[in-house]
C-alpha positions as CSV (number, residue, x, y, z in Angstrom):
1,X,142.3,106.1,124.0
2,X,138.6,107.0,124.5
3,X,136.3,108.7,121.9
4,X,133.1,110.4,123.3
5,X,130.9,109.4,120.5
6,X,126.8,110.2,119.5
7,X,125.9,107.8,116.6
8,X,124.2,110.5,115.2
9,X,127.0,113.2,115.2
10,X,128.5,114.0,111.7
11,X,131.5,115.3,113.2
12,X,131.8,111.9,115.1
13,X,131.5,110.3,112.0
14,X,134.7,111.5,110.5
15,X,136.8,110.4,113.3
16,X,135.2,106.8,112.8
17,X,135.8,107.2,108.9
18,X,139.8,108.5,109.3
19,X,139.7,105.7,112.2
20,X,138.8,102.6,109.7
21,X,140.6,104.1,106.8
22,X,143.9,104.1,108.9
23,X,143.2,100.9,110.6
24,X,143.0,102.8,114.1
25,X,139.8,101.3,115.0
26,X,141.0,99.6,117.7
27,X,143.0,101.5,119.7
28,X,140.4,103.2,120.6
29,X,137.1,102.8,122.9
30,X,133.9,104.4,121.9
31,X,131.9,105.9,124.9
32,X,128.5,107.0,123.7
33,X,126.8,110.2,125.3
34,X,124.2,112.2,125.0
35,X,124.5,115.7,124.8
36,X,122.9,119.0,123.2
37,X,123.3,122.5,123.6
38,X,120.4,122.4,126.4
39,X,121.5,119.1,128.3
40,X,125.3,118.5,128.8
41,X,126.3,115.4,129.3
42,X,128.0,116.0,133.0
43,X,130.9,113.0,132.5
44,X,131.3,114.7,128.7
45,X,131.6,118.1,130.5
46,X,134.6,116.9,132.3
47,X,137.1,116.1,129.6
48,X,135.4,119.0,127.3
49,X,134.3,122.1,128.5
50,X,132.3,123.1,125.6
51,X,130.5,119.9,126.4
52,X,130.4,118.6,122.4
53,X,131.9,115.5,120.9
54,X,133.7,114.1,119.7
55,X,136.5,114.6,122.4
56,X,139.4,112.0,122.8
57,X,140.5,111.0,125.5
58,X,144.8,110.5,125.3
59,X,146.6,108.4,128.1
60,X,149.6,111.1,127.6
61,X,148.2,114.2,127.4
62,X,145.0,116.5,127.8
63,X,142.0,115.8,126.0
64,X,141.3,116.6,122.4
65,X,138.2,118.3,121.2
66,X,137.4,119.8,118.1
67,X,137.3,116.9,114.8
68,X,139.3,118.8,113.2
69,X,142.0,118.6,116.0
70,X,141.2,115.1,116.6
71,X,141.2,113.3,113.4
72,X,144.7,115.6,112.2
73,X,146.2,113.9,115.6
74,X,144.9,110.5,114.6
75,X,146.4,110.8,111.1
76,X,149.5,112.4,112.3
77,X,149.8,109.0,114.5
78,X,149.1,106.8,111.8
79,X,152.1,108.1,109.3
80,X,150.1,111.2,108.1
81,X,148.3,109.7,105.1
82,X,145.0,111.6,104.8
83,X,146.3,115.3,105.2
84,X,149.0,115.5,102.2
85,X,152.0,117.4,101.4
86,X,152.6,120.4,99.8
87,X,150.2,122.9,98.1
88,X,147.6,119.8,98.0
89,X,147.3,120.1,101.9
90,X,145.9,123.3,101.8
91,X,143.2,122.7,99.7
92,X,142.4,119.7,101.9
93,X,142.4,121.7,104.5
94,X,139.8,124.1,103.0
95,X,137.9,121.7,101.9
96,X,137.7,120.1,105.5
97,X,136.7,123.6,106.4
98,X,134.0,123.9,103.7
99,X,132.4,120.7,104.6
100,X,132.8,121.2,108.9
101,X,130.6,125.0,107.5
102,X,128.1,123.0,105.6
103,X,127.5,121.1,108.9
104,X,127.4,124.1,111.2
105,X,124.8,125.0,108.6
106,X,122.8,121.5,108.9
107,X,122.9,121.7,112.4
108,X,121.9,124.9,113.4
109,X,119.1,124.3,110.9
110,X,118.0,121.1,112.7
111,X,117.9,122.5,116.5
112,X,116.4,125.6,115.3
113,X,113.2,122.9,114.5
114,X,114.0,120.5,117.3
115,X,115.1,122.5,120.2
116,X,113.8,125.8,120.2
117,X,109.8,126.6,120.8
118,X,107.5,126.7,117.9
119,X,106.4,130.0,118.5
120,X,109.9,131.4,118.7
121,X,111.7,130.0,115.6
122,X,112.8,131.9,113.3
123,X,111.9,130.8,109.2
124,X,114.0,133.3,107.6
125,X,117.5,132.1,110.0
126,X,116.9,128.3,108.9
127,X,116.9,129.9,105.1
128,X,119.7,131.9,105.7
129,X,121.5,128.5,106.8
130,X,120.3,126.8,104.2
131,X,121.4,129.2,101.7
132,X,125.0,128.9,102.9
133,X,125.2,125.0,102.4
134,X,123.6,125.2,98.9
135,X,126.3,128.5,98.0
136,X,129.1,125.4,99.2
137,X,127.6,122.5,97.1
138,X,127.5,125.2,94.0
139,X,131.6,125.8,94.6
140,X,132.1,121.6,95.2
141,X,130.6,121.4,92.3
142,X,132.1,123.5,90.2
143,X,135.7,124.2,91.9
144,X,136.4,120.9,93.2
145,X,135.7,118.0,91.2
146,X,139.5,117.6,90.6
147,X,140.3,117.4,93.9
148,X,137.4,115.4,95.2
149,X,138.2,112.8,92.9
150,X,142.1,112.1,93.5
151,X,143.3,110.4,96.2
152,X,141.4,109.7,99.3
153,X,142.4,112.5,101.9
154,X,140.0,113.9,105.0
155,X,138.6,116.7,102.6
156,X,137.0,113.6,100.9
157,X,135.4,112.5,104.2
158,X,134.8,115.8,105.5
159,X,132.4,116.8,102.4
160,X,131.1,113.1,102.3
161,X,130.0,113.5,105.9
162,X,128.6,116.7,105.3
163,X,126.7,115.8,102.3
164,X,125.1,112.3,103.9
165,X,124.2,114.8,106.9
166,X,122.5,116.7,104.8
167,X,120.4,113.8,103.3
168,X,119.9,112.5,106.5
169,X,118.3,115.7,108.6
170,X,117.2,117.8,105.5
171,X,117.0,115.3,102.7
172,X,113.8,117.5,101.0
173,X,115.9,120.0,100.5
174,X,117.3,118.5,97.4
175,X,121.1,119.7,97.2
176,X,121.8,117.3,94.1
177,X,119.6,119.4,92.3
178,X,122.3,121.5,89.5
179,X,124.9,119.3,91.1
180,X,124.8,116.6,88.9
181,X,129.0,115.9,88.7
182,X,129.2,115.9,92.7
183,X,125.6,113.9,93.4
184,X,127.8,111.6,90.8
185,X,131.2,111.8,92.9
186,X,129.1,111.4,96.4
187,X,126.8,108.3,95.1
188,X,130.4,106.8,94.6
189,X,132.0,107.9,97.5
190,X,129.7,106.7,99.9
191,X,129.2,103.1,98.7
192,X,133.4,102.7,100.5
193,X,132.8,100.6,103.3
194,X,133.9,102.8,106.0
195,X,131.0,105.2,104.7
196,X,128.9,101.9,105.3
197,X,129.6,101.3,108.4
198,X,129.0,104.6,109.9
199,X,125.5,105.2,108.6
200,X,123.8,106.9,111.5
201,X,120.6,105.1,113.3
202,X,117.4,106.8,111.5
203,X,115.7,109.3,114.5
């Protein structure tokens, strides 16, 4: 298999985290790209129409796109161990979904400074964003301690990525700030070694 891959991706960064954690790391060869909304990678384009990573590459089928998509087929191949049974999957799952909104957040935050013209950005969209990631660390915080801290499944990960992407592109922003039992949970959480190991280059 092949994984189209940006160091810096936080949605890339999940698939490498499920990959360690289920000892998948190497069956699979990292291809590193470059792409943003205003530059497609052209070889990326090809195997992902939507031109984003990550995107996995399967030698028996089309390729998967989406890290949702990808790391549930990963875990499904590696004896389902980080999406659970029962009612405990669905809350996994909406925590996966709170976190993967907390990055959509992040990131349209970050290309609204980076990619878009001076003159033409918008302060009041960039609060808006940033007002739905801090209304999401509130409801970790107060709804989901339980849950974040039983066994390890991809909600973990999922709000682990989201939170160190937060730190990484918008760490003045203070999210721990009222969040004292999740900046608690996260200092934890991210001292695992496949948190370690993933730790985007600084840029």
């Amino acid at each position: 298999m092949k994984l189209y891959y940006a160091p810096t991706s936080p949605y890339v960064r999940k698939v490498m985290i499920l990959l360690e954690e289920t000892g998948q790391l190497g069956d699979v060869e990292v291809i590193n790209v470059a792409t943003t909304p205003l530059a497609a990678d052209g070889g990326l384009l090809t195997k992902n129409p939507l031109a984003k990573v990550p995107a996995l590459e399967r030698p028996d089928g089309p390729t998967l796109y989406d890290s949702r998509v990808i790391t549930a087929y990963l875990d499904a191949r590696a004896g389902d161990r980080l999406y659970p049974s029962g009612a405990r999957r669905w809350e996994t799952l909406t925590l996966e979904a709170t976190a993967d909104g907390i990055l959509d957040a992040a990131l349209l935050m970050t290309y609204e400074g980076r990619l878009r013209p001076q003159d033409k950005q918008m302060p009041e969209w960039v609060e808006g964003q940033w007002d739905k990631i801090a209304r999401a660390v509130v409801a970790l915080n107060t709804r989901w301690m339980s849950h974040l801290s039983g066994p390890l499944d991809m909600g973990q990960i999922a709000v682990a990525c989201a939170l160190a992407y937060v730190d990484f592109r918008h760490g003045a922003r203070d999210w721990r700030h009222g969040n004292d039992q999740l900046a608690a949970w996260f200092k934890a959480f991210e001292s695992r070694p496949s948190m370690v190991s993933t730790v985007p280059p600084a840029g």
